[in-house]
ZADO-1210 file (C-alpha; in nm, 4 decimals, padded with zeros to 6 digits):
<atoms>
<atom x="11.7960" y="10.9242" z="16.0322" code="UNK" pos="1"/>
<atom x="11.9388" y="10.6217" z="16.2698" code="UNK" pos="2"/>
<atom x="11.7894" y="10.3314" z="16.0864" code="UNK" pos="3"/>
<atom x="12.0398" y="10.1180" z="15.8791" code="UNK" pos="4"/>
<atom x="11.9952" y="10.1715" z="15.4944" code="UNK" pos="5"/>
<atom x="11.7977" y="09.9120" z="15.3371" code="UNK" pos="6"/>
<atom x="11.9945" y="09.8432" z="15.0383" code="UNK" pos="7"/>
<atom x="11.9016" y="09.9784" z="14.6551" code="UNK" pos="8"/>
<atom x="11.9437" y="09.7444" z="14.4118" code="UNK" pos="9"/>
<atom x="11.9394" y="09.9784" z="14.0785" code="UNK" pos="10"/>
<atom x="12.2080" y="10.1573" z="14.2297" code="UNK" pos="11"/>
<atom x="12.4343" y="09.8298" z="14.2612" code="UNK" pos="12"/>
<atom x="12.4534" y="09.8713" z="14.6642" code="UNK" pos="13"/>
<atom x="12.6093" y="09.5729" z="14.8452" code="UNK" pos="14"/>
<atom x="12.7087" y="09.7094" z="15.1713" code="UNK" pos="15"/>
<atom x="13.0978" y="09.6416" z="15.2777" code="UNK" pos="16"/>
<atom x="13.0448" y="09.4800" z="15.6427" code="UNK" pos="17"/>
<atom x="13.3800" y="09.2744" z="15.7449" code="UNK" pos="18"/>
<atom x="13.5921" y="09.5006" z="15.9845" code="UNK" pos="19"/>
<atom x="13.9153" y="09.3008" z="15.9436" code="UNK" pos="20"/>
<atom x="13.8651" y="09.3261" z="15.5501" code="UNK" pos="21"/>
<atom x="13.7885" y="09.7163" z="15.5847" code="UNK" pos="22"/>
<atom x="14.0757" y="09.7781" z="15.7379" code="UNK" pos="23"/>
<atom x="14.3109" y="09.6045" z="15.5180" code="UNK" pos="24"/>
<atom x="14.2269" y="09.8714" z="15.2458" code="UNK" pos="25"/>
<atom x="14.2277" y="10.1748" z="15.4374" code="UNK" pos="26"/>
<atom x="14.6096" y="10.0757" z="15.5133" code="UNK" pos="27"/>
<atom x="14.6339" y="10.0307" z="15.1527" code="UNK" pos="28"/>
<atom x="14.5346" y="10.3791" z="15.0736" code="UNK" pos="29"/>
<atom x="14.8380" y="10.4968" z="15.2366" code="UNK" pos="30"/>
<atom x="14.7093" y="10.7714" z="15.4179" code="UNK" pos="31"/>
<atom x="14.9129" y="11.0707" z="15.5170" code="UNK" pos="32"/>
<atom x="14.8503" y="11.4006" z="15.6948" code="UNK" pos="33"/>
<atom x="14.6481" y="11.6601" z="15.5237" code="UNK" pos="34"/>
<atom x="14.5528" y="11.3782" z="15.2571" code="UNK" pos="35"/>
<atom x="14.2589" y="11.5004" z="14.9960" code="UNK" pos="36"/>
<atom x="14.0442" y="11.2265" z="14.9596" code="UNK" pos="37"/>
<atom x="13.7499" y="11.1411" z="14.8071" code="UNK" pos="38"/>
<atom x="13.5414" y="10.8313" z="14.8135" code="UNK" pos="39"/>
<atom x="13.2792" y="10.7420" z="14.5699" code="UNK" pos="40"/>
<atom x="12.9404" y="10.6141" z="14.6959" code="UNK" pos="41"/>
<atom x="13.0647" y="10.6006" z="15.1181" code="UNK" pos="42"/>
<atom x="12.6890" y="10.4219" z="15.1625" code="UNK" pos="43"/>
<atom x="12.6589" y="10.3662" z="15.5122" code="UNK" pos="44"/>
<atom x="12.9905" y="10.4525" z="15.5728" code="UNK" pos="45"/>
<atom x="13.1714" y="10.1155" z="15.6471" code="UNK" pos="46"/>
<atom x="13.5504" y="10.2939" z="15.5207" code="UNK" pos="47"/>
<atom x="13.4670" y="10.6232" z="15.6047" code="UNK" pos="48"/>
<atom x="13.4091" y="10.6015" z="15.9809" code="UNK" pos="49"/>
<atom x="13.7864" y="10.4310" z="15.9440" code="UNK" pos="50"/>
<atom x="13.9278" y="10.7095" z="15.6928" code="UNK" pos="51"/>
<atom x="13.8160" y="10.9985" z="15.9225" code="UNK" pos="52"/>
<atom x="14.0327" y="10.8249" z="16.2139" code="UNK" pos="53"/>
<atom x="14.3227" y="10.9712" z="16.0169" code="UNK" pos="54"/>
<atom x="14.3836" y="11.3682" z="15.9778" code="UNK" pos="55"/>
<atom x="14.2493" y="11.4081" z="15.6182" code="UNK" pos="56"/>
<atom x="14.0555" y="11.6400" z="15.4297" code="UNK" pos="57"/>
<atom x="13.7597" y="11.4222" z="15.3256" code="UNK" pos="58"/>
<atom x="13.4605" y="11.4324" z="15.0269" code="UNK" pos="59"/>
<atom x="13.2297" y="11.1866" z="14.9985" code="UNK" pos="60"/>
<atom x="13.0436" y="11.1812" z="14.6507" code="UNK" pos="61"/>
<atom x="12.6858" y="11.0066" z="14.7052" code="UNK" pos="62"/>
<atom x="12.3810" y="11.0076" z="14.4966" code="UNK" pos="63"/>
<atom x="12.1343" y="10.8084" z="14.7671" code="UNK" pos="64"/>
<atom x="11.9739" y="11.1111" z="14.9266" code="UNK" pos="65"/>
<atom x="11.9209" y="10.8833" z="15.1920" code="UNK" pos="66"/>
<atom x="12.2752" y="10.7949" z="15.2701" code="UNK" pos="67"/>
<atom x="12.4005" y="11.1414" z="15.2437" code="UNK" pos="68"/>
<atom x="12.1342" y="11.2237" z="15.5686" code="UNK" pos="69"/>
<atom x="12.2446" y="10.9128" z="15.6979" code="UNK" pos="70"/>
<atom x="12.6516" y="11.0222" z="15.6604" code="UNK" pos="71"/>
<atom x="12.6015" y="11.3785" z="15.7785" code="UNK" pos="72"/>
<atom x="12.3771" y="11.2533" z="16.1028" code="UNK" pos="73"/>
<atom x="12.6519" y="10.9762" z="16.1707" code="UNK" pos="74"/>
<atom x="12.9440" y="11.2073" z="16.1508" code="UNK" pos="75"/>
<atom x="13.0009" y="11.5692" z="16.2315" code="UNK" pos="76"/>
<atom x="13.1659" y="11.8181" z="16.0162" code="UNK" pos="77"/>
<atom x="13.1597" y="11.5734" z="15.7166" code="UNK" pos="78"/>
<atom x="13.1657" y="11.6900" z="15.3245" code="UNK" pos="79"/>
<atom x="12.9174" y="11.4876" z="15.1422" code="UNK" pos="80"/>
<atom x="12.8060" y="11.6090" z="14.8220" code="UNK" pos="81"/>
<atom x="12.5236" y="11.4429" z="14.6863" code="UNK" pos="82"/>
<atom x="12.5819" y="11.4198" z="14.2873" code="UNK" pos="83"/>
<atom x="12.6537" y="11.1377" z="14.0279" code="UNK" pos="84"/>
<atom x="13.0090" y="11.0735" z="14.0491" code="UNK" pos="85"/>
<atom x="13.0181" y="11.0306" z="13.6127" code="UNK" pos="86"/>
<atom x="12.8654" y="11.3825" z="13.6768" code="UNK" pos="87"/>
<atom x="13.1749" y="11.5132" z="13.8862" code="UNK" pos="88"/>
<atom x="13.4823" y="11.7124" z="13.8461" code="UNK" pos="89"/>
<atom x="13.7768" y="11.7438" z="14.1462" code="UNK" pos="90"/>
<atom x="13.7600" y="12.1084" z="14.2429" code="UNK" pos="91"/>
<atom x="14.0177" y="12.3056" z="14.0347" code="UNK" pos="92"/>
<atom x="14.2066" y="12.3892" z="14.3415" code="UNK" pos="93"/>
<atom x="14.2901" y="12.0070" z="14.4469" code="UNK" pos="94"/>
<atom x="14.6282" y="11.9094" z="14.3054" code="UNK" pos="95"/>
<atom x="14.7539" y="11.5765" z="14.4783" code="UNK" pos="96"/>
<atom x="14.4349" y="11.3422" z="14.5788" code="UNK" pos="97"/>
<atom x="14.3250" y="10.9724" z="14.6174" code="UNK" pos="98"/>
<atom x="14.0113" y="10.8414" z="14.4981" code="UNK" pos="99"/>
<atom x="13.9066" y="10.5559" z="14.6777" code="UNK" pos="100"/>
<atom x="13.5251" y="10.2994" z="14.6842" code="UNK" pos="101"/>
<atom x="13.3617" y="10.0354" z="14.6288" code="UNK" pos="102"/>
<atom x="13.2529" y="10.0470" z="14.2589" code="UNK" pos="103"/>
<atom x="12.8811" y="09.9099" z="14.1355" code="UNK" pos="104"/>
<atom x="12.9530" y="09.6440" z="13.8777" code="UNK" pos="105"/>
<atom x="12.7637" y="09.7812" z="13.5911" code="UNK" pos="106"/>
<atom x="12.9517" y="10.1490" z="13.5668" code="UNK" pos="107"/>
<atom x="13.2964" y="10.0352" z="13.7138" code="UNK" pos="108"/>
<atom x="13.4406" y="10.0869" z="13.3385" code="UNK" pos="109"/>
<atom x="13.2801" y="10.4121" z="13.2650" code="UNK" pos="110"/>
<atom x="13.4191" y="10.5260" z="13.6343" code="UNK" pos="111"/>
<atom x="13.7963" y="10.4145" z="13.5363" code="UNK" pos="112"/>
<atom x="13.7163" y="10.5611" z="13.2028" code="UNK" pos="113"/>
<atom x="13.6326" y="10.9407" z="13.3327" code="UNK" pos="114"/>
<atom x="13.9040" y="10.9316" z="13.5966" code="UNK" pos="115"/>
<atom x="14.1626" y="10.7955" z="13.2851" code="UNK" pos="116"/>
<atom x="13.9964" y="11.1289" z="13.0995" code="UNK" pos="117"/>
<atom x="14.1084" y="11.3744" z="13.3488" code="UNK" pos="118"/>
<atom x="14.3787" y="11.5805" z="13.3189" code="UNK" pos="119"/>
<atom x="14.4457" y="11.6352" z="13.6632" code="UNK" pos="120"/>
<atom x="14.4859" y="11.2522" z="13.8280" code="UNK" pos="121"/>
<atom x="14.4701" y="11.1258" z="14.1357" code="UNK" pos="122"/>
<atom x="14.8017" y="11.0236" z="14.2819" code="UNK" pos="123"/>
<atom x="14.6341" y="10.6743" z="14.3159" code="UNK" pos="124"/>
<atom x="14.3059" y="10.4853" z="14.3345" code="UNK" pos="125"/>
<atom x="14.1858" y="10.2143" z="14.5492" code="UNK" pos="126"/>
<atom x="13.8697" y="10.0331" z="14.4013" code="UNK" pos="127"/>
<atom x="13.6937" y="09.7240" z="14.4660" code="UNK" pos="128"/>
<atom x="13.5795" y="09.5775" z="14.1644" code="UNK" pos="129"/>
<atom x="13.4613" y="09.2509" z="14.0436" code="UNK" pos="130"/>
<atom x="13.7080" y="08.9841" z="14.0397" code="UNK" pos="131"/>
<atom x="13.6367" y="08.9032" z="13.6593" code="UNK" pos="132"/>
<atom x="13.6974" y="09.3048" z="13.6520" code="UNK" pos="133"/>
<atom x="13.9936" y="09.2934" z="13.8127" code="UNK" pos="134"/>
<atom x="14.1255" y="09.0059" z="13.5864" code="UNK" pos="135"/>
<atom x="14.0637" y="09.2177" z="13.2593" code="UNK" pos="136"/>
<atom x="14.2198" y="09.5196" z="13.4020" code="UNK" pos="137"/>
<atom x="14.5263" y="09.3243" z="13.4665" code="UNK" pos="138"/>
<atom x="14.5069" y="09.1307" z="13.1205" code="UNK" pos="139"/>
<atom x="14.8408" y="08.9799" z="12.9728" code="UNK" pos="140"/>
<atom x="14.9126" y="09.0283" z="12.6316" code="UNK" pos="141"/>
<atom x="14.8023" y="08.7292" z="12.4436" code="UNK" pos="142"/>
<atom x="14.5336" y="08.6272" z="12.6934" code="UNK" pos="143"/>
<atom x="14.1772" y="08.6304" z="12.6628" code="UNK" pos="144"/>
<atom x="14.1138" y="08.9134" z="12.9571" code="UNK" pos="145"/>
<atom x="14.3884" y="09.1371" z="12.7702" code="UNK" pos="146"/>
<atom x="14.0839" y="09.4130" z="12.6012" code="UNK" pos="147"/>
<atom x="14.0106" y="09.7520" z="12.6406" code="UNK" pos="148"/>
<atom x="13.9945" y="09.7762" z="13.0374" code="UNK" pos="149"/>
<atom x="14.3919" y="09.6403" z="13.0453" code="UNK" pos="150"/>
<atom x="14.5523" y="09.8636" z="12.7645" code="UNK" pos="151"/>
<atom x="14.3677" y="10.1726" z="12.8724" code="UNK" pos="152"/>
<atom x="14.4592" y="10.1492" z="13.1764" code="UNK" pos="153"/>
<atom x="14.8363" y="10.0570" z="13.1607" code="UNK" pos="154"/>
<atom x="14.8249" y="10.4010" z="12.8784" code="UNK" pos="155"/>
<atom x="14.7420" y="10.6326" z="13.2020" code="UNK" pos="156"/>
<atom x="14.9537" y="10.4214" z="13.4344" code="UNK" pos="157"/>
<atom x="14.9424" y="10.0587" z="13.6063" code="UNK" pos="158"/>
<atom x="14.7228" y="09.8556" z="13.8263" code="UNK" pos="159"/>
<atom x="14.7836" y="09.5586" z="14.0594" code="UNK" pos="160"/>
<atom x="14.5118" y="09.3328" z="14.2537" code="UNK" pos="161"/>
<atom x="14.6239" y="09.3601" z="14.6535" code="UNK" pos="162"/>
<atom x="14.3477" y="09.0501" z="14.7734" code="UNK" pos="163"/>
<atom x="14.0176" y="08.9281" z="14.6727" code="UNK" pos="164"/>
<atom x="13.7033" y="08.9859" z="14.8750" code="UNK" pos="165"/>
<atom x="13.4607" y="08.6803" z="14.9511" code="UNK" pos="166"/>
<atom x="13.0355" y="08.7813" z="14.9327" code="UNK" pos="167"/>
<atom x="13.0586" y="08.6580" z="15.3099" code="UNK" pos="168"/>
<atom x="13.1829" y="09.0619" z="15.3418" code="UNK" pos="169"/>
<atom x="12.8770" y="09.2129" z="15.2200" code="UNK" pos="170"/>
<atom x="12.5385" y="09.2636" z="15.2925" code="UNK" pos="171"/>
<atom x="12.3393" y="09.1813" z="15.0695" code="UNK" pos="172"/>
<atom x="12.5619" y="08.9310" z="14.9564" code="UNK" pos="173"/>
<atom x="12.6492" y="08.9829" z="14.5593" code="UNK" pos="174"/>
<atom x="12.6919" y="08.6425" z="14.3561" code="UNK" pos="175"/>
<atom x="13.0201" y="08.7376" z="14.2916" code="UNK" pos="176"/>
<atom x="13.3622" y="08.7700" z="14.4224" code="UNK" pos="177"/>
<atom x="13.5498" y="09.0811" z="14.4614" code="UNK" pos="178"/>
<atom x="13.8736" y="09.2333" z="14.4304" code="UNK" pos="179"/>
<atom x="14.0744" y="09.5389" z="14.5776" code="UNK" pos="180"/>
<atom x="14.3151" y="09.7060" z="14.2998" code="UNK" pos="181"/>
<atom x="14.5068" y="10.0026" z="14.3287" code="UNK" pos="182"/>
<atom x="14.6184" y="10.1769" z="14.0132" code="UNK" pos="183"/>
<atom x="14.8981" y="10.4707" z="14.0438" code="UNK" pos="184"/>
<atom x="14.9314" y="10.7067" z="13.7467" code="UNK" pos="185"/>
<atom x="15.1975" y="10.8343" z="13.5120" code="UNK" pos="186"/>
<atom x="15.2653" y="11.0646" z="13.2292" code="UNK" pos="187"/>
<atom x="15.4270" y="10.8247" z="12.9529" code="UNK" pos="188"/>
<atom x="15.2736" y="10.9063" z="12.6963" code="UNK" pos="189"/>
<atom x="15.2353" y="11.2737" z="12.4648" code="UNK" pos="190"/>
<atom x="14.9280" y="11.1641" z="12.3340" code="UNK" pos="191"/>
<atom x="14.5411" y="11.2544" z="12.4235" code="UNK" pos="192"/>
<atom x="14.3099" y="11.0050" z="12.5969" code="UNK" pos="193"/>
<atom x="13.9802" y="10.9685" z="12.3850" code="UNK" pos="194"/>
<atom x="14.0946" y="10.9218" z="12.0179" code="UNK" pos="195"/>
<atom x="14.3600" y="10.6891" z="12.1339" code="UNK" pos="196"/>
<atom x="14.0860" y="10.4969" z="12.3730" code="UNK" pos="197"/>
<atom x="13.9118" y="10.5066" z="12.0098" code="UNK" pos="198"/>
<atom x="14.1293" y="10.3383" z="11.8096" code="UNK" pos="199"/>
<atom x="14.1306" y="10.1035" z="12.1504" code="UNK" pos="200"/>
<atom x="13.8293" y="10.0009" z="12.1435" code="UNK" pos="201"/>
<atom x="13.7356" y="09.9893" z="11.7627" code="UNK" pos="202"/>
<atom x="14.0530" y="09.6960" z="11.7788" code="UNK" pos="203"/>
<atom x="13.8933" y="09.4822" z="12.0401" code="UNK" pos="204"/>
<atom x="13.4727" y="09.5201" z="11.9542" code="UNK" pos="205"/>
<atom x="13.5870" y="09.2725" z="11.6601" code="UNK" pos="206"/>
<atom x="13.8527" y="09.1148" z="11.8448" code="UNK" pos="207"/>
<atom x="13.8657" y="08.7428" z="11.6619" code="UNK" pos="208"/>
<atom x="13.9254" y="08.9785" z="11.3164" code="UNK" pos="209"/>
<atom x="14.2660" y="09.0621" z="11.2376" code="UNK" pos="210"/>
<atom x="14.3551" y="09.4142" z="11.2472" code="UNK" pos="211"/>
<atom x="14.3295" y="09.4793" z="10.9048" code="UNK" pos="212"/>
<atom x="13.9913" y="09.4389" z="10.8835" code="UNK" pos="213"/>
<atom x="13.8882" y="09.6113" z="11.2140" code="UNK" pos="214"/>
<atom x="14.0681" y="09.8836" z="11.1998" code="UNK" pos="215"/>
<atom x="13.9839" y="09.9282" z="10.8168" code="UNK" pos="216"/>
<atom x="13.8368" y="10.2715" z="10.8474" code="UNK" pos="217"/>
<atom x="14.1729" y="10.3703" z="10.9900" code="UNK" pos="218"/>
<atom x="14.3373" y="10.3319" z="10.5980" code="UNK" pos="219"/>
<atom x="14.6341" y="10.1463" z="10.5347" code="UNK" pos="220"/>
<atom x="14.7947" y="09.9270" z="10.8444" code="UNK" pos="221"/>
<atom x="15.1809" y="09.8297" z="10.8419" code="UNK" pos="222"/>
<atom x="15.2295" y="09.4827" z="10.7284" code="UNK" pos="223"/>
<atom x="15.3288" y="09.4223" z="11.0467" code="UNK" pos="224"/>
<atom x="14.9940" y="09.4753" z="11.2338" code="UNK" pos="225"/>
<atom x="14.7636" y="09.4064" z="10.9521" code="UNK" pos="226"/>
<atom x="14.7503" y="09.0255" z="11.0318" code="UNK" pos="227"/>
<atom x="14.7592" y="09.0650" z="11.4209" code="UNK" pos="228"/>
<atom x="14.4430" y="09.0223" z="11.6536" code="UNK" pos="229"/>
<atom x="14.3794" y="09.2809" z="11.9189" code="UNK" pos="230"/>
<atom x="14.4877" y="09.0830" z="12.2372" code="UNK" pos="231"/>
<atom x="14.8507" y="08.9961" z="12.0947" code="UNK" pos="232"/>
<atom x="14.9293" y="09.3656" z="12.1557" code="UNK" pos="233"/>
<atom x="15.0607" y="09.5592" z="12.4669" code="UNK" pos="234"/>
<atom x="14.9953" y="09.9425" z="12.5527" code="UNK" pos="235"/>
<atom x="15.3201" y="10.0759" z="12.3638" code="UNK" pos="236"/>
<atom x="15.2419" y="09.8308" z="12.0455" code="UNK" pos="237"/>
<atom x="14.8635" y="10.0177" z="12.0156" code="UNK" pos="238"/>
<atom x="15.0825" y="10.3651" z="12.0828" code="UNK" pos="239"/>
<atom x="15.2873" y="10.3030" z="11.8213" code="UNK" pos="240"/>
<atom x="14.9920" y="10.1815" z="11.5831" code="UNK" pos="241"/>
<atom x="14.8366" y="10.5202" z="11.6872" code="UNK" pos="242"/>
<atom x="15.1014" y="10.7560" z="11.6198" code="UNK" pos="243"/>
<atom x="15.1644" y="10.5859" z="11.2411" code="UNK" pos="244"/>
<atom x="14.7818" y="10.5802" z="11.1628" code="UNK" pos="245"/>
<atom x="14.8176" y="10.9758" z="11.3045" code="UNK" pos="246"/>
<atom x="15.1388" y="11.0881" z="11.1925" code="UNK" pos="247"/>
<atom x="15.1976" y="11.1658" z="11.5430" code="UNK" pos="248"/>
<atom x="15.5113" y="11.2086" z="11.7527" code="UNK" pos="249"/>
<atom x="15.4941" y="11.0163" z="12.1027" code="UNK" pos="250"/>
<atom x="15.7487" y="10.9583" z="12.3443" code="UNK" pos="251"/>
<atom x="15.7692" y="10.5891" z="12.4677" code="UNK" pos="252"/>
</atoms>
């Protein structure tokens, strides 16, 4: 297979075609020798061709068929494994890696979500999201795109937007602008992802409702959360809800 990809829209494929724009993130993944990397959905291969320029040791996780033949006829020696990435695991015996890709719109949250699950993290990620994505993950406290994406991801570590990405990049062109984030990991807090991403997300599905009364089912709040709304807290305030409502000890 030669032919370009035609594009599949069900699987959210806009295809990355602006040279100057790919190689601003590939310097952004900071690549060293021997790097383990793996890049979710490569496509046609757009930051591959300029990842492989570097000595790394690459896997490409790609559920078009198609683009898998297309990969392994455009490159030799290359590890594509054809699979669902919300299907995947990292191989037990990787211990430092980067994840980078270009994430479809409609999964980018359950993506950041698995990866946040993981015991074993990447070192740091390199996505391009949707700028309204990239917003929320970078929420303030107290503004309207603080939520679920923001304090979930400040609990596993941090995230900053490096530059925005105009449709003009793409083919097709998407209707919407995109961003390039990178999020780094750390171990701050002693406490386990999902019933903490729980509590999380039970606060902001009734977000104009005071605490209180969404987070009823939780018993009793302190009198000094009870009459607060979601988005006026930051990652440690929701720890420190969580480890009362738990009777938990958590280092912050």
């Amino acid at each position: 297979m030669t032919e370009k990809l035609r594009p599949i829209k069900s699987l959210g494929q806009n295809f990355l075609t602006d040279k100057n724009i790919i190689n601003k993130i590939v310097q952004s993944i900071d690549i060293i020798e021997n790097d383990n990397i793996f890049e979710i959905g490569p496509g046609m291969g757009a930051l591959t061709e300029y990842i492989l320029e570097h000595k790394v040791n690459y896997s490409g996780i790609e559920l078009d068929e198609r683009a898998k033949e297309y990969l392994e006829n455009k490159f030799s020696d290359i590890n594509i494994i054809n699979a669902d990435f919300l299907k995947y695991n990292i191989p037990d015996e990787i211990h430092n890696y980067k994840v980078v890709g270009n994430l479809p719109y409609y999964i980018t949250s359950s993506i950041l979500f698995k990866i946040y699950e993981w015991e074993k993290k990447p070192s740091k990620c390199i996505f391009m999201v949707q700028k309204e994505v990239s917003d929320r993950i970078n929420g303030k406290v107290g503004s309207k795109e603080n939520g679920i994406l923001s304090i979930l991801t400040n609990f596993v570590g941090s995230s900053k937007k490096l530059f925005d990405v105009s449709p003009r990049c793409f083919y097709p062109r998407p209707r919407v602008t995109s961003s390039i984030i990178e999020i780094k990991f750390h171990n701050k807090y002693n406490l386990d992802f999902k019933p903490f991403a729980t509590l999380v997300k039970a606060a902001f599905n009734q977000r104009r409702k005071q605490l209180g009364n969404s987070l009823k089912s939780y018993g009793a709040l302190p009198a000094n959360y009870k009459s607060k709304r979601a988005e006026q807290l930051n990652c440690d305030e929701f720890v420190e809800l969580y480890q009362i409502l738990n009777d938990k000890e958590t280092s912050i």
